[in-house]
N, C-alpha and C positions, 0 to 999 in steps of 0.2 A: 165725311163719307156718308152717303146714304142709306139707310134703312136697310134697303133690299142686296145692299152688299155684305151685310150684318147676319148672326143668328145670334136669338136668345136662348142665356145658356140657363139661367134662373131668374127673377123676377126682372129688374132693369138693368142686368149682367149682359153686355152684348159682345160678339166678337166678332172682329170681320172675317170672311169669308176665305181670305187669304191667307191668315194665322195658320196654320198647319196644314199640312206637316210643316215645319218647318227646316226651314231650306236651308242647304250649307252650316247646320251646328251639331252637337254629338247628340242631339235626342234626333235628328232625321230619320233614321231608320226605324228607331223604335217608335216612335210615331207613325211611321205606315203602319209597322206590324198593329201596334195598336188597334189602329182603327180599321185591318181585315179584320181580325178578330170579332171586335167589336158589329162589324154589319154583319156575322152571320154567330151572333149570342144565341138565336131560340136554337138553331139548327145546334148546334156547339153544347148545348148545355144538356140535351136529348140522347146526343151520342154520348156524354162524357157518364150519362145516368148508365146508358145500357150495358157497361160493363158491372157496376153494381148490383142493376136489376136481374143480371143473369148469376150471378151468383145466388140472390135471394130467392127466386122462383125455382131453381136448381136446389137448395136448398130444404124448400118448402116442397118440393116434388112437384111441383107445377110448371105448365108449357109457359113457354116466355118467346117472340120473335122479336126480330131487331131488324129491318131494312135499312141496311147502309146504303146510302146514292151520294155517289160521287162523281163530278161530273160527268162522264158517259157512262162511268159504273153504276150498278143497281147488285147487290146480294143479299138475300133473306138470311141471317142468321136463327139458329136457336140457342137459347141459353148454354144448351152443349157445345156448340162451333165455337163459340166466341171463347167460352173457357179452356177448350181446347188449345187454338190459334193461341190466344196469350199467353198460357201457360206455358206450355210446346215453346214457345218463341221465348219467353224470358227463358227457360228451364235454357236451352239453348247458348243463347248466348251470358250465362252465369257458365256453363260448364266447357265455352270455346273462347279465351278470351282474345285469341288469333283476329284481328280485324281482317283479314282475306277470308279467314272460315265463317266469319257473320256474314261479312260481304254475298258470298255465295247462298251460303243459306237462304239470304235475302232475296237474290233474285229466281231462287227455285219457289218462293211462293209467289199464289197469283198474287196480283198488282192489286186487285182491291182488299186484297188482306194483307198485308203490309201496310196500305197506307191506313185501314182501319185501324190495325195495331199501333202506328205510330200518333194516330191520334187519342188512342188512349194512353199509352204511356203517356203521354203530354197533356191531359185532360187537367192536369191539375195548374199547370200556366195558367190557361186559356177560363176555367172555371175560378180559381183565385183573381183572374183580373176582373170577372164580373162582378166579386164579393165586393172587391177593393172599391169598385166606382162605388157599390150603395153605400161604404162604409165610407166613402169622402163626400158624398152628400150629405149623409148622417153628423158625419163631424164637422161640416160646413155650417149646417142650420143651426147646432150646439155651437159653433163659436170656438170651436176645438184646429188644432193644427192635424194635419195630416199627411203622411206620403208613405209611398209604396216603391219598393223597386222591381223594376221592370227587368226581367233577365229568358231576353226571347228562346227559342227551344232551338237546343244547339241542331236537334233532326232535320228542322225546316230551315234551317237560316247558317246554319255552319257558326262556326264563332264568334257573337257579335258582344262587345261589349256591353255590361247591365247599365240602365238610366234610373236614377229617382224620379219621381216622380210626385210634385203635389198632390193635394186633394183636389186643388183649381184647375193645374194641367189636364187630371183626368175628369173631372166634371164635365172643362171645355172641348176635350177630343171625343168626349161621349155623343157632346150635342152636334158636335161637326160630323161624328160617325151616320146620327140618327138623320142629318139636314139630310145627306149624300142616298141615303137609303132612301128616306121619302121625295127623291129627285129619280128614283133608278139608277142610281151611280153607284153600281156593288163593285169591288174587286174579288177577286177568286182566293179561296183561301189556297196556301202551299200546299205544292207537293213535299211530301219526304225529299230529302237531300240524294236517297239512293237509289231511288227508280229513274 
């Protein structure tokens, strides 16, 4: 196979270009999810802070925004909306445990605050899977074994069974994430399951 069919994934570690997702076996799916995830880390890791940072500025008494943009959505939060929204929405659904009464609630709020909520409840998926890749390159160059399992967010994906996943597996869907991004070739992250 040649070169240019190839990426490298560490030093003369190459994989072709075809390897994933891989087609037709039980890591398929989680391999896509993977790797949207994965093309949109900075933006992902930004939103999953500003539920934190609104606390602490809230906290500290000081102003804090947050611009969620989601595809044709755009909303300025303040540290107060955002604590609001999720609190309100957990408080909520801990004291309706009716799935028609979430259901509704759900769709009585606007559409870009729901899907911002859902991507914080889930913040810890999608931010644990970026820990995990530095932690299996870490354990890669020590000579260490590694794996992580993958258990996609039932909001976005409805019921998908969990995959292990090596330190290899995800080093190489990293570097396949990263070829695809520096080609232009993003996929869209999910919608909530409920909108």
């Amino acid at each position: 196979m040649s070169i240019e069919n190839n990426i490298l994934v560490y030093g003369n570690h190459e994989i072709s270009l075809i390897k994933y997702p891989r087609k037709n076996t039980d890591k398929e799916i989680t391999d896509i999810i993977i790797i949207i995830f994965l093309m949109h880390e900075d933006y992902l890791k930004k939103l999953g802070s500003s539920y934190e940072n609104s606390i602490k500025f809230h906290n500290e008494c000081k102003e804090y925004y947050y611009t969620f943009k989601y595809e044709k959505y755009i909303k300025n939060y303040t540290a107060q909306d955002i604590l609001f929204l999720i609190n309100k929405t957990n408080e909520y659904f801990r004291d309706n445990k009716n799935v028609n009464l979430q259901l509704s609630f759900l769709k009585n709020l606007q559409r870009i605050d729901g899907i911002y909520y859902f991507y914080i409840k889930n913040k810890d998926f999608y931010l644990k899977l970026f820990s995990a890749i530095e932690e299996a390159k870490n354990a890669h160059f020590k000579c260490k074994e590694f794996s992580y399992n993958i258990v996609p967010p039932i909001d976005f994906y409805g019921k998908i069974n969990s995959s292990i996943y090596s330190g290899m597996e995800l080093m190489e869907i990293n570097s396949y994430a990263q070829y695809l991004i520096s080609k232009k070739i993003i996929k869209e992250l999910p919608n909530p399951i409920y909108f």
